[in-house]
C-alpha positions as CSV (number, residue, x, y, z in Angstrom):
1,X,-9.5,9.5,10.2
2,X,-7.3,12.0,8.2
3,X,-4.4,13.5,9.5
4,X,-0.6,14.3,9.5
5,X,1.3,11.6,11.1
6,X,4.2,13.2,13.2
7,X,6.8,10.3,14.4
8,X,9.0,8.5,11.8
9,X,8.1,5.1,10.4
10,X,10.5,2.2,10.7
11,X,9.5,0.8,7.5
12,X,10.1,3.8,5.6
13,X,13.6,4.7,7.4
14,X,15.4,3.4,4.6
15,X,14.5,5.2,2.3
16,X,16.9,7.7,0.4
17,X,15.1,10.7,1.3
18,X,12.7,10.5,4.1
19,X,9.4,12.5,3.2
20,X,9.1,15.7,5.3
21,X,5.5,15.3,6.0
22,X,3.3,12.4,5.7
23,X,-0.6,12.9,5.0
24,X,-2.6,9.7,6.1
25,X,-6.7,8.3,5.7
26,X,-7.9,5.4,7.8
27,X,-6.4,3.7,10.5
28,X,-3.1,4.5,11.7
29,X,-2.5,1.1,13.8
30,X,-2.4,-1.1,10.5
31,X,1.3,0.3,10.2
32,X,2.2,-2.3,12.6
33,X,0.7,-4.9,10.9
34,X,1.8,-7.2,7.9
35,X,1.7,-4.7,4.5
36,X,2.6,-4.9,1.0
37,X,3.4,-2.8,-1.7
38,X,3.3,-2.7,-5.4
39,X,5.0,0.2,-7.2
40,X,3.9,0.5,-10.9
41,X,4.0,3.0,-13.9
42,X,1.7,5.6,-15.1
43,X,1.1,4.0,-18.0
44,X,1.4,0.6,-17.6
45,X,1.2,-1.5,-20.5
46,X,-2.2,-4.4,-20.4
47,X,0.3,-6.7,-20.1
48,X,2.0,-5.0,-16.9
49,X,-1.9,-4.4,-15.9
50,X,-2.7,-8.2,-15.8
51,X,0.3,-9.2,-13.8
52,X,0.5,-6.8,-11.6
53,X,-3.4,-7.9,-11.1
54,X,-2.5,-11.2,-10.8
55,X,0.1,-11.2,-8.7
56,X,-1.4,-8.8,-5.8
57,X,-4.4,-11.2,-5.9
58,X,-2.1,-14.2,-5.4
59,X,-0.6,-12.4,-2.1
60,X,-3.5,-11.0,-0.5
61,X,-5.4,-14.8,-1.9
62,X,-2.3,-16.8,0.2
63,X,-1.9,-14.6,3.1
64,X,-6.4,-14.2,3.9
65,X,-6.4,-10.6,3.2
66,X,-8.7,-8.0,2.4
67,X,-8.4,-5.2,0.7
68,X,-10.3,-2.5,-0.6
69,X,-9.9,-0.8,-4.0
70,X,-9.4,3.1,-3.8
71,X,-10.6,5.9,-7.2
72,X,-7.5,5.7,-8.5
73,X,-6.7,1.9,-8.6
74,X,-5.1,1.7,-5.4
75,X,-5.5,-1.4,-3.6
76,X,-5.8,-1.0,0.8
77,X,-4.8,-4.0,2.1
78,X,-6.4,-4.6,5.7
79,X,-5.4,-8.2,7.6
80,X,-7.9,-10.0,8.7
């Protein structure tokens, strides 16, 4: 499902400037369920590469998730 999503997120409240609209793809009832992120850089260096690589494996490895890997190197973490 793609769509606009029209109520405010709690997890994202905090944030300095709340976006004004929010586009979404997949299911919106993982919100409510355990989630991670991992902000890099543009151009990360091959050493920023491998960690950031080994440490999202670790947490999704520990915690029995899946994930699924997106075009542009975004991982979609999905409990299981």
């Amino acid at each position: 499902m793609r769509g606009t999503i029209e109520q405010k997120i709690e997890a994202l409240i905090s944030m300095k400037k709340y976006p004004q609209t929010l586009q979404y793809s997949g299911n919106l009832a993982l919100l409510e369920k355990k989630k991670i992120s991992i902000v890099g850089s543009r151009k990360p260096s091959q050493y920023t590469k491998m960690m950031t690589h080994n440490l999202s494996f670790a947490v999704i490895s520990k915690n029995k998730l899946e994930y699924t890997k997106t075009n542009r190197n975004i991982l979609r973490i999905i409990e299981v």
